[in-house]
N, C-alpha and C positions, 0 to 999 in steps of 0.2 A: 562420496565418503565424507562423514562431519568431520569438524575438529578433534571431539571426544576420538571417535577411532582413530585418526592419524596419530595422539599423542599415544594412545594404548602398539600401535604398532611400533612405536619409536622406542618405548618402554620397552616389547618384547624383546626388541633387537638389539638393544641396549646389554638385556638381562642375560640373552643368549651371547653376547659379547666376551662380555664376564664370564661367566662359564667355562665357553672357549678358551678364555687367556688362561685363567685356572688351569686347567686341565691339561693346557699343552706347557705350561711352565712345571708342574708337576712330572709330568711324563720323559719332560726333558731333564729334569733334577735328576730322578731316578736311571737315566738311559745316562749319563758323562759323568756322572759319581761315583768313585773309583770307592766304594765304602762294601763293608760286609753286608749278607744281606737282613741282622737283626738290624741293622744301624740303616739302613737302607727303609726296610718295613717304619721303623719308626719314624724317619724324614717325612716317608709319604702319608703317615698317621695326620703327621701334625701339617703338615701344607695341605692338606682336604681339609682339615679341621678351620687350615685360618682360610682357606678359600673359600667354605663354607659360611664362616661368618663375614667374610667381606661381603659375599653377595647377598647374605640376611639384610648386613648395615645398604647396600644398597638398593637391596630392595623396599626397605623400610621408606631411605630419602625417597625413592621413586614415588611409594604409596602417600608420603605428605605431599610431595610436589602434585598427584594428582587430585587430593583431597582440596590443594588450594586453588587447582584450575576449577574445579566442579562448582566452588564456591564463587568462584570468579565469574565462572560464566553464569551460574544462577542471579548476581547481580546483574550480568548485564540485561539479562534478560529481562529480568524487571524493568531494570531502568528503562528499558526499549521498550514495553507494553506500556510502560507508564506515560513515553512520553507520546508512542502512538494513542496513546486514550487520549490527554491534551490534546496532541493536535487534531484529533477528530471533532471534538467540543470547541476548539477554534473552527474549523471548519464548517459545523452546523449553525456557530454565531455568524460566522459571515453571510453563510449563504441565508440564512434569515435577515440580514440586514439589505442584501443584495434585493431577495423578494419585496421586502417593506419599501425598499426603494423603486423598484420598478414597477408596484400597486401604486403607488403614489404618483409617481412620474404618468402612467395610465389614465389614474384620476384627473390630473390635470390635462394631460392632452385632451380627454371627453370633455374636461366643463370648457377647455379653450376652443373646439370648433364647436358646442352650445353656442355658446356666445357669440362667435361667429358666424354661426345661422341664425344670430338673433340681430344682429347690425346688418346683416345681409338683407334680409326680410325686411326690415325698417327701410333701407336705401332704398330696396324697390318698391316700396308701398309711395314713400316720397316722390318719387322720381315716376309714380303711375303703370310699372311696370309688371307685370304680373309672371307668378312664380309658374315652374312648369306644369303643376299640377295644374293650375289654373288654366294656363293653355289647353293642356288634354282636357279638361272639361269642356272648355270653351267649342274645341272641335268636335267634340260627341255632341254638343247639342246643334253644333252647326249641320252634321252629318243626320242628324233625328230633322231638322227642320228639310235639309234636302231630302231626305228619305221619304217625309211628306211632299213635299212639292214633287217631288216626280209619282208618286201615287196619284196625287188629283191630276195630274196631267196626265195621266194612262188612263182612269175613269174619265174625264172628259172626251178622250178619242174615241 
């Protein structure tokens, strides 16, 4: 149940409250009033009449007090979309800043093992040492040159 409807049932109950006191304060005037019953008739004329206008006057207050919740709550709601639209717009700036950051942070990792496959390659060029690829070459042609020597050695037999 919203808020709108709790206040509209507090309202009803309210209204029906009033009513009720009206009516059993009349009833009871009219029941322990020792009066004739022209004078009697006319009591209960004028207590409906002013019980009737009490409950106009509060239902009136009632209906301003909800015009100013309606009002109330229409600000808040704005203010609540307003400030969820901000922070969403903070949101999309950070996480773009978050991205820009960790492309860049990326970038630098890649150019920093570049560079250290580039001193790497250097040391072992100095130092005569040959990269793995170079190895695997090295054993494919060594595996081609046995592959020949064991051919002329089988032609030979």
């Amino acid at each position: 149940m919203t808020g709108m409807e709790e206040k509209r049932g507090v309202l009803g109950k309210i209204i029906a409250a009033l009513s009720l006191g009206a009516l059993i304060g009349g009833i009871s005037g009219v029941l322990f009033a020792p009066k004739a019953g022209k004078e009697t008739r006319e009591d209960l004329a004028r207590r409906a009449t002013e019980a009737e206008e009490t409950l106009k006057e509060k239902v009136d207050e009632l209906k301003e007090k909800a015009a100013e919740l309606q009002k109330k709550a229409a600000e808040v709601k704005k203010n609540a979309t307003n400030q969820a639209a901000h922070l969403q717009e903070e949101i999309t700036d950070i996480s773009g800043k978050v991205k820009d950051g960790m492309d860049k942070a990326v970038d630098r990792m890649k150019d920093t093992v570049a560079k250290g496959k580039d001193i790497l390659a250097e040391k072992r060029t100095g130092l005569g040492m040959k990269t793995a690829e170079e190895v695997k070459e090295g054993m494919s042609a060594e595996d081609t040159k046995d592959n020949a020597s064991s051919a002329e050695e089988a032609d030979d037999s």
